[in-house]
DODRENMAR-627835 format. One record per residue: x, y, z of N, C-alpha, C, CB in turn; residue in three letters. Coordinates in steps of 0.001 Angstrom, whole numbers, plus 500000, padded with zeros to 6 digits. Glycine has a CB too. Layout:
# residues N
XYZXYZXYZXYZAla
...
This chain:
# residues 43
492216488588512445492480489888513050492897490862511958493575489785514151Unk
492398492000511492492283493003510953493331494386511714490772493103510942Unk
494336494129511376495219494991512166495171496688511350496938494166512158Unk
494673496672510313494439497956509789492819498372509509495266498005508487Unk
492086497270509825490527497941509870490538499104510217489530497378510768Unk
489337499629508932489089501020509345489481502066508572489614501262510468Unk
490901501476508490492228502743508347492561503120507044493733502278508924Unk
492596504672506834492530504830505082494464504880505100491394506865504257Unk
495065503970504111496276504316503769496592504852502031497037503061504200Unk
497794505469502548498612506410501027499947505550500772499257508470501442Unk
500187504958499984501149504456499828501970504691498313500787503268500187Unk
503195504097498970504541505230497753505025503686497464506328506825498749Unk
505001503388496732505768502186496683507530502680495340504298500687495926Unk
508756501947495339509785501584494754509879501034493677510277501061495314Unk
509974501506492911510489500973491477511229499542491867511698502179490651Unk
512466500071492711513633499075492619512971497615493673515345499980493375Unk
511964498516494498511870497760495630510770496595495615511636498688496703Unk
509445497411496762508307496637496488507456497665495633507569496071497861Unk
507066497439495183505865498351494241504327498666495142505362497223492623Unk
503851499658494683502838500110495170501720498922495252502508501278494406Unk
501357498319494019500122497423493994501050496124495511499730496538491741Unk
501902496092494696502221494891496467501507494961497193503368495041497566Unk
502113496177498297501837497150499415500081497246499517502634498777499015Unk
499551497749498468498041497629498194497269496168498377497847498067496709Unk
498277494988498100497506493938498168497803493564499796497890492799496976Unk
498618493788500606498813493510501380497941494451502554500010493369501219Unk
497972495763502098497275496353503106495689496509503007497861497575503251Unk
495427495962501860493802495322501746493262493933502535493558494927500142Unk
494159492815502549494489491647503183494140491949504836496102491266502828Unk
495203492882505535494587493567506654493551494186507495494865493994506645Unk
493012494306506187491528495401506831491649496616506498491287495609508504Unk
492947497006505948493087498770505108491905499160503854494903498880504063Unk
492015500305503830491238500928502547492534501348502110489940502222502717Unk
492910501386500588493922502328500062493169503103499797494811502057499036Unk
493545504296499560493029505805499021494000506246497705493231507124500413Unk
494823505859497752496156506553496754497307505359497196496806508607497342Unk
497332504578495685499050503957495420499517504276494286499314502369495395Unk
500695504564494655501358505128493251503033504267493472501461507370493218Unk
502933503850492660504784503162492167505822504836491577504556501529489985Unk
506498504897492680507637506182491815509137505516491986507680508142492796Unk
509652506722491052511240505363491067512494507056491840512091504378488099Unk
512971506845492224513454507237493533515069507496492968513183505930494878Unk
515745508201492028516899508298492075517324509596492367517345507835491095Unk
């Protein structure tokens, strides 16, 4: 089951946290397209 087929995502990922490529591998795994990941650090 493809719970994000289809679906273009933008993702911000955390320095401190999870990082963008994570987030990217995970929402590819789903059925997402990324369009834009970028890692920024947030202080």
């Amino acid at each position: 089951m493809a719970i994000l087929k289809d679906k273009k995502v933008v993702i911000i990922g955390d320095r401190d946290g999870i990082p963008g490529d994570a987030i990217a591998a995970c929402v590819e795994t789903a059925g997402g397209d990324v369009v834009f990941s970028s890692t920024e650090c947030f202080v």
